[in-house]
Structure formats: C-alpha cells, structure tokens
C-alpha beads as a LAMMPS data file, in Angstrom:
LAMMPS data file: protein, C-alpha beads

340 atoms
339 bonds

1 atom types
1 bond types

-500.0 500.0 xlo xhi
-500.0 500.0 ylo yhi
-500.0 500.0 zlo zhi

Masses

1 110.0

Atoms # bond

1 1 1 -24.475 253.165 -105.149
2 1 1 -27.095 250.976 -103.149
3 1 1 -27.688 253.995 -100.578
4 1 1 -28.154 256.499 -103.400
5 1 1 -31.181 253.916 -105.260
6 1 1 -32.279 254.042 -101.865
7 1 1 -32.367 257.287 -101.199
8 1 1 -34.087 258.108 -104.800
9 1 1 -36.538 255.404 -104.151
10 1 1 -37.574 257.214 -100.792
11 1 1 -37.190 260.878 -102.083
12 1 1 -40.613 259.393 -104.230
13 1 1 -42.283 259.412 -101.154
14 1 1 -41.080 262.072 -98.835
15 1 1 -43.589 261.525 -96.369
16 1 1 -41.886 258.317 -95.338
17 1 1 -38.168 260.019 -95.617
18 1 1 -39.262 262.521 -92.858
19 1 1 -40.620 259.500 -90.824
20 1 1 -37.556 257.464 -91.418
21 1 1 -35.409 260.278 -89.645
22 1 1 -37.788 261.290 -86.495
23 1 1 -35.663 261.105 -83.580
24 1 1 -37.133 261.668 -80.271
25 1 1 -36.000 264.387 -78.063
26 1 1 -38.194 265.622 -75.198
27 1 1 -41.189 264.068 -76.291
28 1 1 -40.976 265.991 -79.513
29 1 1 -39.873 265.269 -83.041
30 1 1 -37.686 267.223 -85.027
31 1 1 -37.556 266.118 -88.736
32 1 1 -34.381 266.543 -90.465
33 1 1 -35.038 267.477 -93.704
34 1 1 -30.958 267.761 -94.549
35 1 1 -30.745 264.402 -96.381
36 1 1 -33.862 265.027 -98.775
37 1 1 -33.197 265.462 -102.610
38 1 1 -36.504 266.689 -103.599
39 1 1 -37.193 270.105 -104.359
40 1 1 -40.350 269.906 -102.727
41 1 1 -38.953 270.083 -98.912
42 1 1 -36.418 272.919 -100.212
43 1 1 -37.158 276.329 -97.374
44 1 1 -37.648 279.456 -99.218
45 1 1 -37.951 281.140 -96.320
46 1 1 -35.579 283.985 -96.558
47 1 1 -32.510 284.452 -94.030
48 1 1 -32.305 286.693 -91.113
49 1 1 -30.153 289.596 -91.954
50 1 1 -27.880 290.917 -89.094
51 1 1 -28.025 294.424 -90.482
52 1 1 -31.672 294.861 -90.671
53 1 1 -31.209 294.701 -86.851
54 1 1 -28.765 297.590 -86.943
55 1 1 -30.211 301.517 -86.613
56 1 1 -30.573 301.853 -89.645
57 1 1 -31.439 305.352 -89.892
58 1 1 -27.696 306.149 -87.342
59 1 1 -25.851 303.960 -89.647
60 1 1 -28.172 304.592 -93.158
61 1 1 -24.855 304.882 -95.154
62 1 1 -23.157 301.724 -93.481
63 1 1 -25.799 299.872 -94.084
64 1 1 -26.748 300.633 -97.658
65 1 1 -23.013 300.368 -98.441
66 1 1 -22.689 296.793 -96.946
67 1 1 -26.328 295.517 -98.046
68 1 1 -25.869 296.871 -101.710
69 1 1 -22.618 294.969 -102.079
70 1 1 -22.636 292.564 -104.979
71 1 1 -20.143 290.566 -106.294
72 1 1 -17.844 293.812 -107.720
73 1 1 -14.213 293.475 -106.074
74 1 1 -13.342 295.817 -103.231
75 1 1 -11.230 298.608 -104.409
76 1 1 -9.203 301.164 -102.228
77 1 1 -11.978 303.824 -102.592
78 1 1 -14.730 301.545 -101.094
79 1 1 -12.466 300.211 -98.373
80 1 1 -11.243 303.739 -97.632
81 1 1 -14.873 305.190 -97.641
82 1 1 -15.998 302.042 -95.324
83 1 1 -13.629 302.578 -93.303
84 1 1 -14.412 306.430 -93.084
85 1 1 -17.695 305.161 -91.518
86 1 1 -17.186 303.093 -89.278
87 1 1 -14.246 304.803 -87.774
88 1 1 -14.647 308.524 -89.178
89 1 1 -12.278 310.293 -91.579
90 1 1 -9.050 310.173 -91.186
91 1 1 -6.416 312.638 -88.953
92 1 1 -4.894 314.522 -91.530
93 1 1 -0.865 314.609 -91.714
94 1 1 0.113 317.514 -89.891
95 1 1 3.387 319.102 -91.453
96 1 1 6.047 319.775 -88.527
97 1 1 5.780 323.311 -87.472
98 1 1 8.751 324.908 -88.821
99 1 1 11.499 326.356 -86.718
100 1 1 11.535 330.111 -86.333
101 1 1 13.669 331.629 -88.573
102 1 1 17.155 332.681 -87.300
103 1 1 17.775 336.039 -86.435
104 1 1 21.076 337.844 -86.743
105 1 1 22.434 339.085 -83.752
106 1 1 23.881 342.343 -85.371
107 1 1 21.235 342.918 -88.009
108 1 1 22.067 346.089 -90.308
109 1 1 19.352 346.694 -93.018
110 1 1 20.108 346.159 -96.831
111 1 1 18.993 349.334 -97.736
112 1 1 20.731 352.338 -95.864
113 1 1 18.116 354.920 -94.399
114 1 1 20.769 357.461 -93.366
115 1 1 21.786 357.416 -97.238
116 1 1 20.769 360.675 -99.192
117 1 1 20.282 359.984 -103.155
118 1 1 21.172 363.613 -104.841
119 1 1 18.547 364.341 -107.136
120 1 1 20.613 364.761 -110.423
121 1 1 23.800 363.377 -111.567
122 1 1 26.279 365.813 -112.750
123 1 1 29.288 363.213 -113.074
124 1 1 30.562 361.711 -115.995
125 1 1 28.493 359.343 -117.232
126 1 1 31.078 356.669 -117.308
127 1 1 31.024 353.502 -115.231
128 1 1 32.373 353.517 -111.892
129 1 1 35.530 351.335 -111.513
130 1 1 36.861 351.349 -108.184
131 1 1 40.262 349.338 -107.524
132 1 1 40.206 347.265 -104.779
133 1 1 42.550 348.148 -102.173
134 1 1 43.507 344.999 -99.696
135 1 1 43.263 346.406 -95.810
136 1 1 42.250 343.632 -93.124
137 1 1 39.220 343.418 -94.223
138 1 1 38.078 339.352 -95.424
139 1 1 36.422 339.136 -98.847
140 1 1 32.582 337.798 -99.632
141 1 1 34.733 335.350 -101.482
142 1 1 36.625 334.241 -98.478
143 1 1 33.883 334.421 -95.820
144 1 1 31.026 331.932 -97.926
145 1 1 34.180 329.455 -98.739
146 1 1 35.162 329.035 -95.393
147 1 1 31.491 329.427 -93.790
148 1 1 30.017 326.878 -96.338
149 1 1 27.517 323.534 -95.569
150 1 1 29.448 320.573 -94.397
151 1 1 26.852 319.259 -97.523
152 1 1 28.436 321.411 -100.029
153 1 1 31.900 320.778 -99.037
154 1 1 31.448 317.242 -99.365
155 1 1 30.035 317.782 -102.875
156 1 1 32.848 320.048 -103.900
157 1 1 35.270 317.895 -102.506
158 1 1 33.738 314.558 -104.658
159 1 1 33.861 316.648 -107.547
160 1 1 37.380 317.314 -107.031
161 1 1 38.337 313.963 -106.663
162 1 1 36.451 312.599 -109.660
163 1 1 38.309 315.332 -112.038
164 1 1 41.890 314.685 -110.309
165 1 1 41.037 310.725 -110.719
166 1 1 40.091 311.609 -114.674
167 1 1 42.832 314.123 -115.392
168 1 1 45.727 313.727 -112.863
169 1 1 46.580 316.448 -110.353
170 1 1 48.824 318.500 -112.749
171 1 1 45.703 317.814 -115.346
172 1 1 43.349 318.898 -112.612
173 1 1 45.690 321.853 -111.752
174 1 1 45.647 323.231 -115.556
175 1 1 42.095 322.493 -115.959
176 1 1 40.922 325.221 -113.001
177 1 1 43.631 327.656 -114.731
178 1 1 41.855 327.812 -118.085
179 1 1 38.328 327.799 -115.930
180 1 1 39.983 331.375 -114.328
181 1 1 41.425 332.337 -117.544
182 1 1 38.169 332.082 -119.296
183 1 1 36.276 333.823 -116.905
184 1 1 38.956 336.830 -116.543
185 1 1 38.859 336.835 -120.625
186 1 1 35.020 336.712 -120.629
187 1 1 34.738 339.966 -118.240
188 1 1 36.952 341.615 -119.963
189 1 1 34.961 341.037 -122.937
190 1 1 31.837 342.697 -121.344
191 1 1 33.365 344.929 -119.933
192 1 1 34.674 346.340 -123.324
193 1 1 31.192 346.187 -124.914
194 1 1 29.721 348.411 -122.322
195 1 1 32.290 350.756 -122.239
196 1 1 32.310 350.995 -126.273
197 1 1 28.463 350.354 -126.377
198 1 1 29.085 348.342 -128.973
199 1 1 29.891 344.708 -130.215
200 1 1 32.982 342.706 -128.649
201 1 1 36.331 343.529 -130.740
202 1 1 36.481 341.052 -133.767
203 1 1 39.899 339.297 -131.962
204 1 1 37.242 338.535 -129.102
205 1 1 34.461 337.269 -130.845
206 1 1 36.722 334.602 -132.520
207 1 1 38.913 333.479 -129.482
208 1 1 37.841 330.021 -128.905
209 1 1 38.002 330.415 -125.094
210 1 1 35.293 332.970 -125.251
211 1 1 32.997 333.023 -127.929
212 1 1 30.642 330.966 -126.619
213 1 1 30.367 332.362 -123.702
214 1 1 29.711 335.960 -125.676
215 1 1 27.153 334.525 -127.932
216 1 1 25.248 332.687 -125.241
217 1 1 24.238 335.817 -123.443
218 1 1 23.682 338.044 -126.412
219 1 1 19.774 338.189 -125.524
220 1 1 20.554 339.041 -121.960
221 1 1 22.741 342.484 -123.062
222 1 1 19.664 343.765 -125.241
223 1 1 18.076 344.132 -122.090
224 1 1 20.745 345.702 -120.030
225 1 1 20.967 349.777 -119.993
226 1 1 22.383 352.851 -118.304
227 1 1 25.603 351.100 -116.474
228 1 1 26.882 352.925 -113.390
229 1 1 29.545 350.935 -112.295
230 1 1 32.098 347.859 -113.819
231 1 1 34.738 345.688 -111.787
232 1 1 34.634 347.655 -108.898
233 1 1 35.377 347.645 -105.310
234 1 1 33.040 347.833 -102.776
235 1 1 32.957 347.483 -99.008
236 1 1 30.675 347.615 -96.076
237 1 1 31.570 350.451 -93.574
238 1 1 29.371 348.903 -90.684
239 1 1 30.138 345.092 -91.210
240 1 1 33.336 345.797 -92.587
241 1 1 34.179 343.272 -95.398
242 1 1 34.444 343.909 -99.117
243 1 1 34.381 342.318 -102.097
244 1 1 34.615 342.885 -106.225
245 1 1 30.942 344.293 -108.182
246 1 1 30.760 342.479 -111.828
247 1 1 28.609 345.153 -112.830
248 1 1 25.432 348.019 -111.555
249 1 1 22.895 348.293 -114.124
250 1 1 19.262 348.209 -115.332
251 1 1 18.397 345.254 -116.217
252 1 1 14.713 345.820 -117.524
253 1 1 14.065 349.200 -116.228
254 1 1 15.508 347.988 -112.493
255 1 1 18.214 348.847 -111.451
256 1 1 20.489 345.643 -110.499
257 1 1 23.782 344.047 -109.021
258 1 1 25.015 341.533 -112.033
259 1 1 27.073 338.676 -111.129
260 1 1 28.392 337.042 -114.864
261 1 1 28.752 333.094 -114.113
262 1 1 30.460 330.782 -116.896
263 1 1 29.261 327.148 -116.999
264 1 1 29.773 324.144 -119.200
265 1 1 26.353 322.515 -117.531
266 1 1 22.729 324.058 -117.740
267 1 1 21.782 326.046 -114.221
268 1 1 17.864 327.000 -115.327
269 1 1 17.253 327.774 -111.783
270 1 1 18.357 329.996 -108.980
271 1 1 19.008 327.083 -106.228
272 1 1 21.765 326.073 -108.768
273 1 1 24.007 328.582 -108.784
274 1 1 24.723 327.249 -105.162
275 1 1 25.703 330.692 -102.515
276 1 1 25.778 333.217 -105.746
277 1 1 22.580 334.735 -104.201
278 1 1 24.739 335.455 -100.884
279 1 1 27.066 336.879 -102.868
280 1 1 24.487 339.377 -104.867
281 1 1 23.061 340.369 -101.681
282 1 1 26.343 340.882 -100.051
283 1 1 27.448 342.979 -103.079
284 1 1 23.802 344.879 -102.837
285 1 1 23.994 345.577 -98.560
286 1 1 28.061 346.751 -99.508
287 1 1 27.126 349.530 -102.355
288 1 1 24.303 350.683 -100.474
289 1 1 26.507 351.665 -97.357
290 1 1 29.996 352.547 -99.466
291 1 1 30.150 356.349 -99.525
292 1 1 32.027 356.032 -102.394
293 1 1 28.385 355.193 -104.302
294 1 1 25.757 357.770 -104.624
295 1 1 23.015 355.275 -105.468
296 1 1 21.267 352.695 -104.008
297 1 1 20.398 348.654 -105.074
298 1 1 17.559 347.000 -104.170
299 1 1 17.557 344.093 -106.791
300 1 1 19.973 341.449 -108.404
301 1 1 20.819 339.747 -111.540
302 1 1 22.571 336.614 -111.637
303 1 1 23.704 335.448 -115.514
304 1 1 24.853 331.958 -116.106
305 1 1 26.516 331.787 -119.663
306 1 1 27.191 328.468 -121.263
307 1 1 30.665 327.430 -123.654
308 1 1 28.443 325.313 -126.106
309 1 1 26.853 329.027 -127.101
310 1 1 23.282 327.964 -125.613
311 1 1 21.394 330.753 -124.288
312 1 1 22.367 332.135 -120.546
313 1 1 20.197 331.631 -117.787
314 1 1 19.418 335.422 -116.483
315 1 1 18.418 334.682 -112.827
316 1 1 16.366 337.892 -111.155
317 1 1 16.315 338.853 -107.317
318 1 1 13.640 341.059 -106.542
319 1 1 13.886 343.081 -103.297
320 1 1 12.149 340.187 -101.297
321 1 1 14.189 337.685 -102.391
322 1 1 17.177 340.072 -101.957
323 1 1 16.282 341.004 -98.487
324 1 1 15.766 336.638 -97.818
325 1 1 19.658 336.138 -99.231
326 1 1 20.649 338.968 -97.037
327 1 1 19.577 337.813 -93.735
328 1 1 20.988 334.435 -94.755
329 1 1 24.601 337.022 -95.430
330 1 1 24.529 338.173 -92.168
331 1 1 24.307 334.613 -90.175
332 1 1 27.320 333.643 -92.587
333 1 1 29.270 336.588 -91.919
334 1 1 28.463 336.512 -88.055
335 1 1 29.872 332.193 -88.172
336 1 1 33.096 333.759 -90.255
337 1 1 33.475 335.798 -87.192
338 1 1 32.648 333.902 -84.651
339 1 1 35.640 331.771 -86.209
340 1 1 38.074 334.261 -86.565

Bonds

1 1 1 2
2 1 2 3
3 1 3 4
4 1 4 5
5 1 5 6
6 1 6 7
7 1 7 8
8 1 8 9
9 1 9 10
10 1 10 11
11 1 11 12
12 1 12 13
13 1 13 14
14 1 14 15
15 1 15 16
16 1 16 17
17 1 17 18
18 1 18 19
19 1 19 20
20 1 20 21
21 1 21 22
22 1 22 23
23 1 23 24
24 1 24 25
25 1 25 26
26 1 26 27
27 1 27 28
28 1 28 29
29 1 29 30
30 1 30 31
31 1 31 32
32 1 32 33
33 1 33 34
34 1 34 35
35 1 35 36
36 1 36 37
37 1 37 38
38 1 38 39
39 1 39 40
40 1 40 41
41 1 41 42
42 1 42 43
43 1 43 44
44 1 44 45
45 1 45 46
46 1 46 47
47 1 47 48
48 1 48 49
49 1 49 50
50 1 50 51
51 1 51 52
52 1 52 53
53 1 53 54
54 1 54 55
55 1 55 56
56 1 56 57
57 1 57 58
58 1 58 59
59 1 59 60
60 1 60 61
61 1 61 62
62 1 62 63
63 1 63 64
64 1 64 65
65 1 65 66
66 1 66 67
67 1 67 68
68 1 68 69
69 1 69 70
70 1 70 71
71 1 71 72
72 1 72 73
73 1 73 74
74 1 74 75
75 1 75 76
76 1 76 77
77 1 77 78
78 1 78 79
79 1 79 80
80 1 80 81
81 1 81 82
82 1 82 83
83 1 83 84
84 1 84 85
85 1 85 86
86 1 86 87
87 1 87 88
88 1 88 89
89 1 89 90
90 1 90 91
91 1 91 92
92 1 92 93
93 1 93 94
94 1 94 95
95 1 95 96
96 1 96 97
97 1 97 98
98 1 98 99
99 1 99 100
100 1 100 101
101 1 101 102
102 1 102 103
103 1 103 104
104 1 104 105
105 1 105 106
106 1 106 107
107 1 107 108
108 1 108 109
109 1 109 110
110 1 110 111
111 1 111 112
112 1 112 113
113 1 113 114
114 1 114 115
115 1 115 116
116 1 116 117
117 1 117 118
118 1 118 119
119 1 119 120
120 1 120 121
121 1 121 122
122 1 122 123
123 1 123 124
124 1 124 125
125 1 125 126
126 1 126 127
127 1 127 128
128 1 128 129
129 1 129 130
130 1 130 131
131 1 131 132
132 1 132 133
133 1 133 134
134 1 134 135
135 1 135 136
136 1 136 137
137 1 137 138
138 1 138 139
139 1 139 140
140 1 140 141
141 1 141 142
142 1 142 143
143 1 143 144
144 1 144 145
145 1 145 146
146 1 146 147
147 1 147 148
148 1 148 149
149 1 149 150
150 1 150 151
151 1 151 152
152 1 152 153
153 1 153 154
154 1 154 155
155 1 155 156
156 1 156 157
157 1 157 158
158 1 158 159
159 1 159 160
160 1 160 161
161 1 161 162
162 1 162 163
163 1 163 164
164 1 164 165
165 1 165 166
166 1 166 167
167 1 167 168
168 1 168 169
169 1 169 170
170 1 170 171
171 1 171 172
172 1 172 173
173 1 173 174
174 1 174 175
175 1 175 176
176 1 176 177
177 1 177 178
178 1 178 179
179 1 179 180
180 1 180 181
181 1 181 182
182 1 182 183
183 1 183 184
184 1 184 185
185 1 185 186
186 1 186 187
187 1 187 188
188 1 188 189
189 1 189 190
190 1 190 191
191 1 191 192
192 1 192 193
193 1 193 194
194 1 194 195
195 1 195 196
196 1 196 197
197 1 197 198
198 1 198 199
199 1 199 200
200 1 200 201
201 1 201 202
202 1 202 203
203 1 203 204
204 1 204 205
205 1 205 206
206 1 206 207
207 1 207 208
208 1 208 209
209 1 209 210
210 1 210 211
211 1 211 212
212 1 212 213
213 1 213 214
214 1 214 215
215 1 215 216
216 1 216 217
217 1 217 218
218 1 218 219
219 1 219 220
220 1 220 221
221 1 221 222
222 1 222 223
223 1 223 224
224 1 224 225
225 1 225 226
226 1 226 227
227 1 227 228
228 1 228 229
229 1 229 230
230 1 230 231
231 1 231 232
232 1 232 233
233 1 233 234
234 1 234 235
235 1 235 236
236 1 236 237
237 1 237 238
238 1 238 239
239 1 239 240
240 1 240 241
241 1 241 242
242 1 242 243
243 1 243 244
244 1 244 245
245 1 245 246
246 1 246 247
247 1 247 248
248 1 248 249
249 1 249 250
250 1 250 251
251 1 251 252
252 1 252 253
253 1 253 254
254 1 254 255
255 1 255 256
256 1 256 257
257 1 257 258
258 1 258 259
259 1 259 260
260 1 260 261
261 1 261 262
262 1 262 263
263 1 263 264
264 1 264 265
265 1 265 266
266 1 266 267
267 1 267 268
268 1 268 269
269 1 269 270
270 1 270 271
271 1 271 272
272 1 272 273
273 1 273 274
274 1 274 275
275 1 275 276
276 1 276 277
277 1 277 278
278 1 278 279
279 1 279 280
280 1 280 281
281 1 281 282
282 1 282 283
283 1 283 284
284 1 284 285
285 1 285 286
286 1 286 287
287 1 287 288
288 1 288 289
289 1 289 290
290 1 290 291
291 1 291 292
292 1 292 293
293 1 293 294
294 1 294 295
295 1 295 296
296 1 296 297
297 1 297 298
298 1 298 299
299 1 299 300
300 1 300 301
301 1 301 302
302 1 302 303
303 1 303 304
304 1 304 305
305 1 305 306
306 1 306 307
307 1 307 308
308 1 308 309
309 1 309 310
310 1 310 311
311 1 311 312
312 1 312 313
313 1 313 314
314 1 314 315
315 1 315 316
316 1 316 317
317 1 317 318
318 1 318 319
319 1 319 320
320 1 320 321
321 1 321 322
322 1 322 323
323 1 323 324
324 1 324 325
325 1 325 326
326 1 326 327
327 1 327 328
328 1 328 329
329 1 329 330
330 1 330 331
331 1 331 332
332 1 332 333
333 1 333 334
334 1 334 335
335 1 335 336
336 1 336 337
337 1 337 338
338 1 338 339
339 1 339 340
C-alpha cells in the first residue's frame, strides 16, 4: 500500500519518475518508462508488423487473409483455404486403377452369327415346350451352385442355420418343400393363362399357396405379348450344358427370356436377385445356339413376385447388360469345368 501512494505521488511528476529509474549503461541512459501509471508516457507508436515485410504482391492473398483476421473463430474452410496457400491445393485421391476385366478363355458370342432367322413363321402359333431330356450334360442350375462366391455360400449357409435353429431340421425340411411346391403351383398357373390367354382358373386364383403370388404380378402380364416358348428345354451345342426356359416373350415390344422368381421379401433391384442374371444370360446364349429355336434373344426379364400380393419387381436386361452377365457365364462355366 505504501509503494502504491508512492508511486501515485511520483506519477504527479513524471519528470522525476524517469529520473528516479536512469541507470547507467555505457555512458548512456535508458529510461524505463515500464513502471509509470500516467497516460501521458503511454507509446502510440504503432508495432512493426512481420507481414508488411513479406512480398506482398507474391503472397497478396496470404497476406490479406492473415492481416484481415479479426477475432471470428477459424473454421475448416479458412484453415483449408490457408493452408491451400501456403502449401498449394491439395493431391487429389486417386481411385485404384481397376483390374482389367477377365477374359474367357473359350469365348463364344451370345448372339449366334451363323444363325439364319426365316423371314415368316408358318408354325403353329403355340408356345414351344420342349421336354428336357437328361444326357451328360450339367445344368445352369448345377454349374452357378457349385461355382458360387465363397461370400454367398457363407450367406446361404447362415441363413440355413438361422431357419433350422427357428424351425427344427424336419421344420426346415418341410418349409423348402412348400417353397418348391409354391413355385411349381405358381408356373403352372402362368403357364395356363398364356396358353388360355385368359385369367387363372377360379380353383387357382383362390388357392392360398398362390394367389398372392398371381395378383402381385398382374401389372407385369398386361405388358407381356406374343409368347413363343413355355417350360422348355434348351441347351448349348458349343458349350454344351442345358437348362429349363420359364418363358420367351415380348415384354414391351422386346422380345425377352423371363425368369418368374417368388419371394416373401422385397428385391426392388437387380443386384438382389443374387446369380438370376447368370442364369437369364445363360438361358439367352442356349436358345440362340439350340437348333431346335428359330429365333433369336437379345434381352431378359427377370420378375420377382411377392406372397403378401404387393406388386412384382419386373427387372429388365437390355442387350448390354445381357452381354455383361454373359461374359460373367462363361468364367463360371469355364471354373465348373476346370473342376470337373
């Protein structure tokens, strides 16, 4: 308290406060002003700033950037733009160059060249239904089941597990019955509307098993026209394997191969219905080089229709996409061989 009255008491006269606080150093004095209160000793003189020293006109954005900075908090848009100047912009991420895509070894074309069309169709205009004979000759079935993704086996198998830990195995067991049951009742169900061109039989529309499945795709059939072949047989003559056609058709004015899916869980796009595109494809390459077929397919229709009744998800393979699945066919088929 006494050195702050004295202070005051000097800070009246701030002559003497300077004179108080000379200290000699080589012959010259050196006031030090740090101690005085009064306003009158205060320096105005402004402070050196490092970055007027700086080429300004090199660094002009730098410089007005860090000069014009108030007291607003930094936000990741300054940083990132200050930092784009005094280091320059960014490398962008570069996305790893994807691997060439793998060839077939024995590549055969989905659409047969050597394959003459005639120009009119004197046959009956009835579906083709060829049986299917069993020579040694493996299945499309067969081959993607025994070809398929360590990924989706694992998935399958989970499954599995989860419905024999819910049901029991001889639950489990009569569960995938009534799946194949439903399925073979459901084709057959089609198969007698397109034949008839009319409405499924009355006994049909009412089974329980079925009707959903009938009324979910109802909006799908309205588009559906001239059908050239139901349930039948078809096999590859080059690649030799064969397999079972749901249906050949226009679907919308293009002609299609139409693979009828049943599902009690939504599939709105095409990566859901798992290797169903293979199998389109497969079907597609098969007709196209079966003599018994005097047509060609160049697109495919995959329907998934749903037990609750909801709408079916009509899924539509152009020839691009058709001519992707294919290639992806042919490395499948040449692993099944490789195999076997």
């Amino acid at each position: 308290l006494v050195a702050m009255k004295f202070l005051q008491l000097l800070s009246r006269k701030p002559g003497k406060l300077g004179m108080l606080f000379q200290i000699p150093f080589s012959q010259k004095q050196f006031p030090c002003l740090c101690l005085a209160t009064s306003t009158c000793f205060y320096s105005k003189k402004k402070k050196v700033n490092s970055y007027e020293q700086v080429d300004q006109e090199k660094y002009k954005n730098l410089v007005y950037s860090v000069t014009s900075y108030k007291t607003s908090a930094q936000t990741p848009e300054t940083i990132l733009e200050e930092d784009n100047l005094l280091y320059g912009p960014p490398d962008k991420h570069r996305p790893p160059v994807k691997a060439e895509t793998k060839t077939p070894r024995n590549w055969v074309p989905l659409i047969n060249p050597n394959k003459s069309i005639p120009l009119l169709n004197s046959e009956s205009n009835l579906p083709m239904k060829i049986s299917l004979q069993k020579p040694k000759m493996p299945s499309v079935t067969r081959i993607l089941q025994q070809t398929m993704s360590p990924q989706q086996a694992f998935y399958l198998e989970r499954w599995k597990q989860k419905m024999i830990q819910e049901l029991g195995k001889d639950g489990f067991a009569e569960y995938t019955k009534n799946l194949f049951l439903q399925g073979e009742l459901f084709h057959t169900a089609l198969e007698s509307i397109f034949l008839s061109e009319e409405m499924a039989t009355k006994e049909q529309r009412e089974d329980v098993a079925i009707s959903g499945y009938l009324s979910s795709v109802q909006h799908v059939l309205k588009d559906i026209s001239e059908v050239k072949a139901l349930e039948s047989a078809v096999q590859h003559e080059t690649l030799q394997y064969l397999g079972l056609v749901d249906c050949v058709a226009k679907y919308r004015g293009q002609l299609c191969v139409i693979d009828w899916k049943t599902s009690e869980k939504p599939k709105p796009s095409l990566k859901n219905t798992f290797d169903n595109p293979l199998q389109v494809a497969a079907y597609i390459g098969a007709i196209n080089h079966d003599a018994n077929y005097d047509f060609q397919v160049s697109c495919g229709l995959i329907v998934v229709a749903y037990k609750n009744g909801s709408p079916a998800h009509p899924h539509f393979m152009d020839p691009d996409l058709c001519s992707q699945y294919w290639n992806k066919w042919l490395l499948r088929l040449e692993e099944y061989m490789d195999r076997n």
